[in-house]
Kinemage of the C-alpha trace (Angstrom):
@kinemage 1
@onewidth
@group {chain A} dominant
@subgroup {mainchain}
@vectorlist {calphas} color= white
{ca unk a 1} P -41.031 25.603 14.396
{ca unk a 2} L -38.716 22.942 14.908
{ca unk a 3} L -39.004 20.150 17.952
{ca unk a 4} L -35.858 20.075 20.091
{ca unk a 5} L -35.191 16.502 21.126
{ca unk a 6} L -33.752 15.595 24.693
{ca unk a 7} L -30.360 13.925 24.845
{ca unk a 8} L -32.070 11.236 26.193
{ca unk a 9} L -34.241 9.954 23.011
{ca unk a 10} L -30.712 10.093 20.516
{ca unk a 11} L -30.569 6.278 19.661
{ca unk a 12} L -26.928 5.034 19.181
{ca unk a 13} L -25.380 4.185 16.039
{ca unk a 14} L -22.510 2.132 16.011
{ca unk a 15} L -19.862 2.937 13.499
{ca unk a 16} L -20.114 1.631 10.010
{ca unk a 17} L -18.010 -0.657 9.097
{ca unk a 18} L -15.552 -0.863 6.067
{ca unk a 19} L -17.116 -4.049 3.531
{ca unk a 20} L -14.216 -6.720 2.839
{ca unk a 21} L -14.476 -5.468 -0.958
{ca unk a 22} L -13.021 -1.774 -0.197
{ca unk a 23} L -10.594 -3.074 2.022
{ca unk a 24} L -8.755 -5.477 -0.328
{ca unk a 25} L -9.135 -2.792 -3.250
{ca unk a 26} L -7.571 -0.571 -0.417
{ca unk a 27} L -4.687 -3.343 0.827
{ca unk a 28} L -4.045 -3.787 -3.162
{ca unk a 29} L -3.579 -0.215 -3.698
{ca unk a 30} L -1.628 0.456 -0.657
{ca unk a 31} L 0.765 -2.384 -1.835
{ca unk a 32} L 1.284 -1.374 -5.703
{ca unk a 33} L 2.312 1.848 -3.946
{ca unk a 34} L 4.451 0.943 -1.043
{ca unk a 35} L 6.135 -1.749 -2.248
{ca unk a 36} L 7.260 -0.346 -5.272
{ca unk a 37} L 8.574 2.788 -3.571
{ca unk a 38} L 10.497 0.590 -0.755
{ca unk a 39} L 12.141 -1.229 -4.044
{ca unk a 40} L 13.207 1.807 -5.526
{ca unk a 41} L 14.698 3.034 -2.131
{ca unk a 42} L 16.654 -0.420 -1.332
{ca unk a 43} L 18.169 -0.286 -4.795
{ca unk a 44} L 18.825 3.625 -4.235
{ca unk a 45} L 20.646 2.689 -1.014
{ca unk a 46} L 22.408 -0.594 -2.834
{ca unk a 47} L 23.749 1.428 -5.735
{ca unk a 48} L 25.220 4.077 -3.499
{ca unk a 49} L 26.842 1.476 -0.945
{ca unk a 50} L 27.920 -1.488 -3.178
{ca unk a 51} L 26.947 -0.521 -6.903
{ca unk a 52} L 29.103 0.185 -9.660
{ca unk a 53} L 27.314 3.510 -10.934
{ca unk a 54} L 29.805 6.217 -9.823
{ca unk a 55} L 32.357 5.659 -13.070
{ca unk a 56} L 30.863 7.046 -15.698
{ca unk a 57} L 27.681 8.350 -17.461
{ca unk a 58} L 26.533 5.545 -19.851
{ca unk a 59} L 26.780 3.353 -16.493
{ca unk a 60} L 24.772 5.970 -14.355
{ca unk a 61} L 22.333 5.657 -16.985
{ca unk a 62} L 22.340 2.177 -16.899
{ca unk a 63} L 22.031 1.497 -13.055
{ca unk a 64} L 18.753 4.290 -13.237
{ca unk a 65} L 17.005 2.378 -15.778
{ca unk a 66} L 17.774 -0.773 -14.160
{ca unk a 67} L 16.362 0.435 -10.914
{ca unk a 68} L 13.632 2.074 -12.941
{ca unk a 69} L 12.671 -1.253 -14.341
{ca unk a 70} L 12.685 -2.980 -11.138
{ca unk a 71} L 11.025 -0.853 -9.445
{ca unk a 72} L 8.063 -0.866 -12.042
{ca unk a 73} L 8.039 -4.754 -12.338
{ca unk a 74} L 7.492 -4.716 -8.551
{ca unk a 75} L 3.874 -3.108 -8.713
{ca unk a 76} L 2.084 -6.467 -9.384
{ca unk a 77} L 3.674 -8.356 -6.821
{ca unk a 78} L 3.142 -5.454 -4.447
{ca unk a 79} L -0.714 -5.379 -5.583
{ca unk a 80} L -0.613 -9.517 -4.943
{ca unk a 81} L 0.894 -9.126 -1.289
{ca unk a 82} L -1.494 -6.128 -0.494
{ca unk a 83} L -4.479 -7.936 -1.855
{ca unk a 84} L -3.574 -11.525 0.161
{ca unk a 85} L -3.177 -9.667 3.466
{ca unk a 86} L -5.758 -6.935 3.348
{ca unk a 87} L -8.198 -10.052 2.063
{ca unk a 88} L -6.851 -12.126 5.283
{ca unk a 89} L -7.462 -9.475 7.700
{ca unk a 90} L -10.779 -8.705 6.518
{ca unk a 91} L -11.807 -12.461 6.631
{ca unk a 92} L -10.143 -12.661 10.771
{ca unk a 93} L -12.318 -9.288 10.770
{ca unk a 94} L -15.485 -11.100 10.040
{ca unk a 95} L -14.829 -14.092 12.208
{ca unk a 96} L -13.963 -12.170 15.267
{ca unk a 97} L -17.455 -10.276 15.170
């Protein structure tokens, strides 16, 4: 037979908390993802406004592999600035508490 427990005895927990190791893996991530895809939208946006690829189909071709390459040369910077602020946060995060 089980023993109920009264509301009363229930000690309380307070959340755990996210180590500074998961959350710069997770800033890092977040930024080889998000940066890379704001890249590839900003040079979306720039080829249709200003660009040159409407004339023909060798240049089409051209302006999507050159936003193709920028956009993937843009991961490790965006995994840099993820990593710097996520690792700055967590580090105010630990002096606060």
């Amino acid at each position: 037979m089980r023993k109920l427990h009264a509301m009363t005895v229930a000690k309380p927990k307070s959340p755990r908390r996210i180590s500074l190791g998961w959350l710069v893996c997770g800033g890092m991530a977040l930024g080889a993802l998000l940066v890379p895809l704001a890249v590839y939208i900003a040079l979306g946006i720039y080829d249709t406004l200003y660009g040159s690829c409407a004339l023909g189909p060798e240049d089409r071709f051209g302006c999507a592999l050159r936003q193709f390459v920028i956009t993937a040369l843009s991961i490790i910077p965006g995994g840099v600035t993820g990593f710097i602020i996520a690792y700055w946060i967590g580090r105010r995060r630990a002096q606060v508490s």
